[in-house]
N, C-alpha and C positions, 0 to 999 in steps of 0.2 A: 529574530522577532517572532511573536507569537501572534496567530489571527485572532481579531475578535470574537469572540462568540455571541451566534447569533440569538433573535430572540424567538423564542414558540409561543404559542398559543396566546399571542396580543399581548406578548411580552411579560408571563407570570413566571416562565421556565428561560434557561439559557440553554444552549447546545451549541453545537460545534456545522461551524457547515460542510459541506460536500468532498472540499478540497482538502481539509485535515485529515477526513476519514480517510483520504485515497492516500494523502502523506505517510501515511499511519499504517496502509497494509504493502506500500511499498518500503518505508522500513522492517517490517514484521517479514517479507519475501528476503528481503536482502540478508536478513538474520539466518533465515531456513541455509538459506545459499550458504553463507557461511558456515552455518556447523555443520552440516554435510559436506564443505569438504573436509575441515577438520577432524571430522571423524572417519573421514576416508570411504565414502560413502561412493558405490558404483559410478559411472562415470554418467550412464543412461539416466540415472537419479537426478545429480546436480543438473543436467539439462534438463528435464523436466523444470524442476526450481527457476532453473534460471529465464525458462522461457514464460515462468508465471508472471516472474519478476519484471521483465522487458514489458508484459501484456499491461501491468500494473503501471509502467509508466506511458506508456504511451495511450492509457485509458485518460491519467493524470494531463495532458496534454489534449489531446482529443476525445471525448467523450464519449462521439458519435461511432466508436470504431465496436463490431462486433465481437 
């Protein structure tokens, strides 16, 4: 299922809310993750990525976290 998109400026514009964008760069993270390792990409690399990736969800979950 898709979310509704919300409405901007008294409803002339559509856009997407908060939670889609955060969907959207935790898929886009997950991606990174993946082709570095299939490229074989340093190990200290992938953990970078990967710790984006974790930050991107639990941002998704909690908001408030720094």
């Amino acid at each position: 299922p898709v979310r509704p998109s919300v409405a901007v400026d008294g409803g002339m514009l559509r856009g997407e809310d908060d939670l889609t964008y955060k969907l959207a760069d935790i898929i886009k993270a997950h991606q990174n993750v993946r082709r570095l390792e299939q490229e074989g990409a340093p190990g200290h690399v992938i953990e970078e990525f990967e710790t984006l990736l974790q930050w991107h969800v639990a941002t998704y979950m909690d908001n408030d976290l720094p």
